[in-house]
N, C-alpha and C positions, 0 to 999 in steps of 0.2 A: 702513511708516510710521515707525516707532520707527528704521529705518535712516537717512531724511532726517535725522531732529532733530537724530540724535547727527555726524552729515555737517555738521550745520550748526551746533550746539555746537564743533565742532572748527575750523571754519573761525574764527567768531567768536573761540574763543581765539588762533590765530592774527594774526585781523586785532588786536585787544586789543595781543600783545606785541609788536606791528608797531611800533602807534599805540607805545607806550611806550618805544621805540628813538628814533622819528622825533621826540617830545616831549622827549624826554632830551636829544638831539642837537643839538636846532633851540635849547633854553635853552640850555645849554654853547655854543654858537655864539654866540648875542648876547651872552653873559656875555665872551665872548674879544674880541670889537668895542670896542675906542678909544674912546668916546662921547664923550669930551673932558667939558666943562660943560653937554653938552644935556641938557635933560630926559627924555630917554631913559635915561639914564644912574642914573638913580634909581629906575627899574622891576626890580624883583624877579622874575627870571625864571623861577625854579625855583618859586614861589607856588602857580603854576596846574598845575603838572605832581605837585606836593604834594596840592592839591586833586582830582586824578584819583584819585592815588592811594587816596585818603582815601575818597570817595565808592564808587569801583569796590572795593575789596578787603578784605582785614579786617582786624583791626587789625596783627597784628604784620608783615605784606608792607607797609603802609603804614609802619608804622614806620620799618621797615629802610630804603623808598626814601626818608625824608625824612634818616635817618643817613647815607646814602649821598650824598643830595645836596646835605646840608651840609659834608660833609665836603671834596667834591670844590669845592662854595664856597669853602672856606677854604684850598684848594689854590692856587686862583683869584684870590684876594684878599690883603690885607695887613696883615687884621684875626688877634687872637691866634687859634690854632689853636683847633678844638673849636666857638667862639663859634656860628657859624654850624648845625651838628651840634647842636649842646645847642638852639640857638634854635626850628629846626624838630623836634625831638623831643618839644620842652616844647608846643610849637604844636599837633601831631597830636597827642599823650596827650588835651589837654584840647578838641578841636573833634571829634574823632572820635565821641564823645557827642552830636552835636549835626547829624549828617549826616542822622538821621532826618526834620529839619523839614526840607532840602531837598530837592527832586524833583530828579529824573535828566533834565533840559530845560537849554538855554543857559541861560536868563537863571536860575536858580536853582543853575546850576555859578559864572558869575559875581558871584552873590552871595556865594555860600560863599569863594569866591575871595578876595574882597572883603574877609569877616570876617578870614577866614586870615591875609589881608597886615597889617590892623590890627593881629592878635594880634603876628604878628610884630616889626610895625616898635617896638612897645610893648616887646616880651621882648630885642629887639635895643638899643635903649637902655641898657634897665636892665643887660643884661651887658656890654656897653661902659661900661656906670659902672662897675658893681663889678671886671670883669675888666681892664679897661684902667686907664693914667693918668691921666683926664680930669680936669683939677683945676679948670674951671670948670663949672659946672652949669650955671646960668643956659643958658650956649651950646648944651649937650644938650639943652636943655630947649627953646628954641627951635628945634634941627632936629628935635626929637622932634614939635612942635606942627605945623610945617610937613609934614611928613612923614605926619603921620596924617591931615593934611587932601588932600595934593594925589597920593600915591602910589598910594594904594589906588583911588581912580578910574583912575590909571593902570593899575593891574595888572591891574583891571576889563575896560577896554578891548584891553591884551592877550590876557587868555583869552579875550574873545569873538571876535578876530578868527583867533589862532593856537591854539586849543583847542577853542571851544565849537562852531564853524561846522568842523571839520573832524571834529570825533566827530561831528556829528548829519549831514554828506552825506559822510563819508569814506566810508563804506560804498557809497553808491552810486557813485563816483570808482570803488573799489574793482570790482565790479562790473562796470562798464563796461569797464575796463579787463583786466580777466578774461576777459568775450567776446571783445573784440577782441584781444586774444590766441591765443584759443581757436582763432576764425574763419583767422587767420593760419596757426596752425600747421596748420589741416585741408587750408588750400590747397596750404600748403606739403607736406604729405603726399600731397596726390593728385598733386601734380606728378611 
């Protein structure tokens, strides 16, 4: 008995570092896509993969993924070095306290998601004031208001299509695809 668990403990960790390869991969992919002026172009890709992390791990493996994948943002981007790194470390510190009110179900990953991006798009302003040159406000101020109204819906609707619906049936994909494998190679064996 105690043999399955730990059999299936084991698997799960695997599937887990799987999921956070193929999430890591799949944001750096759309982050690298041209989006020209679409509104595509405004979704924070790394948000919901921050929120994985946040939700599944403890604090300082959370951390480090959120250092790591602002930094690799700021690789990415044009904005000053760091910004990105500082943005989501200051994000995780203070939401990671607050994972307790959410359940481990889509629509409550997509909330947290939701909060996250907020917290973001707020922390990302303020250090593009102070870190950058921005010498009119007013104009910050207006993407900042637009941005906390129409993004975080956006980012909403990306975790749930590319995060939250493929954690809660990845496993059985997985699965599936495990048998039919299996079934494969036994033919393949008895041939």
């Amino acid at each position: 008995m105690a043999r399955k668990t730990l059999l299936f403990k084991n698997r799960r960790k695997k599937l887990k570092s799987a999921q956070i390869i193929l999430f890591f991969s799949l944001a750096t992919l759309f982050q690298l896509i041209p989006w020209g002026s679409m509104w595509i172009s405004h979704i924070h890709f790394y948000i919901p993969l921050l929120a994985f992390f946040s939700l599944s791990f403890s604090m300082p493996i959370s951390l480090t993924g959120a250092i790591f994948s602002g930094l690799v943002l700021d690789l990415l981007t044009s904005t000053p070095f760091g910004l990105f790194a500082l943005n989501y470390s200051i994000a995780t510190l203070i939401l990671y306290r607050f994972k307790r009110f959410f359940k481990k179900d889509p629509i409550s990953f997509c909330l947290y998601t939701m909060t996250y991006s907020i917290l973001c798009i707020f922390f990302e302003s303020f250090l593009i004031y102070v870190l950058g040159n921005i010498t009119h406000l007013s104009s910050l101020l207006t993407a900042t208001i637009y941005s906390m109204l129409i993004v975080p819906i956006l980012d909403l609707l990306y975790a749930f299509l590319f995060f939250a619906l493929p954690i809660k049936y990845g496993h059985i994909t997985y699965l599936l695809l495990w048998r039919r494998y299996r079934c494969k190679k036994s033919r393949f064996q008895k041939l």
